[in-house]
C-alpha positions in Angstrom: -21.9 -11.0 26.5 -18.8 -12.9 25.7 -18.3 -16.6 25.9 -15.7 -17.6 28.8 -13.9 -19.8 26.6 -13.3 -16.9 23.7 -12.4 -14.4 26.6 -10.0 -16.5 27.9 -8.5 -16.8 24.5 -8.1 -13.7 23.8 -6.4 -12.6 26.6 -3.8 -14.7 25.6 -4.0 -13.5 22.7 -3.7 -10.0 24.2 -0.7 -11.1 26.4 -2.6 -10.3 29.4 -2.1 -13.5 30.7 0.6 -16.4 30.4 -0.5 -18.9 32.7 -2.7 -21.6 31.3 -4.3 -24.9 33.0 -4.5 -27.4 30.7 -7.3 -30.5 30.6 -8.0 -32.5 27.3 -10.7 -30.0 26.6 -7.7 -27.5 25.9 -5.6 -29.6 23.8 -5.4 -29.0 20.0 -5.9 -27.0 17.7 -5.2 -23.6 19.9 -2.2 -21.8 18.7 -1.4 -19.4 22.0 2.1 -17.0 22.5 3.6 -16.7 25.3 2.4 -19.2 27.4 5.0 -19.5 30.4 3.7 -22.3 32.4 1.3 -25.2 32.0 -0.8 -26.7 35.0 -2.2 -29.8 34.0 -5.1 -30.5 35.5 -4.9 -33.7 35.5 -2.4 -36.3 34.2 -2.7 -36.6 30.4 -4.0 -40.1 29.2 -1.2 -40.6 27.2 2.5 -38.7 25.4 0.5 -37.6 22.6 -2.0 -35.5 24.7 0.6 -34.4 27.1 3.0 -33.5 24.4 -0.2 -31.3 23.1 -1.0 -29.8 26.6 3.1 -29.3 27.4 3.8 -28.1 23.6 2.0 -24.0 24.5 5.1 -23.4 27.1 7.8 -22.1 25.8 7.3 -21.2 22.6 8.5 -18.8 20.0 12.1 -18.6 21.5 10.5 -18.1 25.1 11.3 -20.4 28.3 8.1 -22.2 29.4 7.5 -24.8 32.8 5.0 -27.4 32.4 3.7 -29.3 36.3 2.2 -32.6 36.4 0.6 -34.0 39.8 1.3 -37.1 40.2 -1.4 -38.9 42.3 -1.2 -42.6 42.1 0.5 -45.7 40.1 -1.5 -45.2 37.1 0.1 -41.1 37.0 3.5 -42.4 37.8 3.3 -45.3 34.7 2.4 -42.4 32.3 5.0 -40.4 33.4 7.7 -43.2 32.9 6.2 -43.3 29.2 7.1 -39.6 28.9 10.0 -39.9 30.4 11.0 -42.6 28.1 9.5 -41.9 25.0 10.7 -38.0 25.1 14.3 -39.5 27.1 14.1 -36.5 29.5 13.9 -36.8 33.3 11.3 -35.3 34.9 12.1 -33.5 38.5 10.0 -33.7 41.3 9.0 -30.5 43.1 10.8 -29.9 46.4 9.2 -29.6 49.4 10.4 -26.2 49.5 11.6 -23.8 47.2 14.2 -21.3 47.7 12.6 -17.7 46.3 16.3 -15.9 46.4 
């Protein structure tokens, strides 16, 4: 029987699926296509991990969406240093989202 972790893998690998959830056991060293969003699991420690969890969206010419859940003031300081140190603005979800 195959390991989960190596299955997973190689259905990325297999383009079978593009969605990945990301935690710091995920981070580095995996080289996956065509990943077109990134859950993270939880908010990254710091902008090196996130730019690690963030960096598998998008890739190869490709359009990719990261989320982060922001949960309480410790999230929301983190995010400010991404924010900051990668000078983009981060968008909070809307409550509802128009699917037209």
């Amino acid at each position: 029987m195959i390991p989960l972790n190596l299955f997973v893998l190689l259905q990325f690998k297999e383009f079978q699926t593009r969605i990945l959830v990301a935690t710091n056991l995920f981070e580095r060293d995996i080289d996956i296509e065509c990943v077109n969003i990134v859950f993270n699991h939880d908010m990254p420690e710091d902008t090196d991990t996130y730019l690690h969890r963030i960096a598998r969206a998008g890739r190869f010419g490709t359009k990719g969406l990261a989320t982060i859940f922001v949960v309480n003031e410790s999230d929301a300081a983190i995010l400010n240093e991404i924010q900051s140190r990668f000078e983009v603005q981060i968008t909070e979800m809307p409550d509802e989202i128009n699917a037209d």
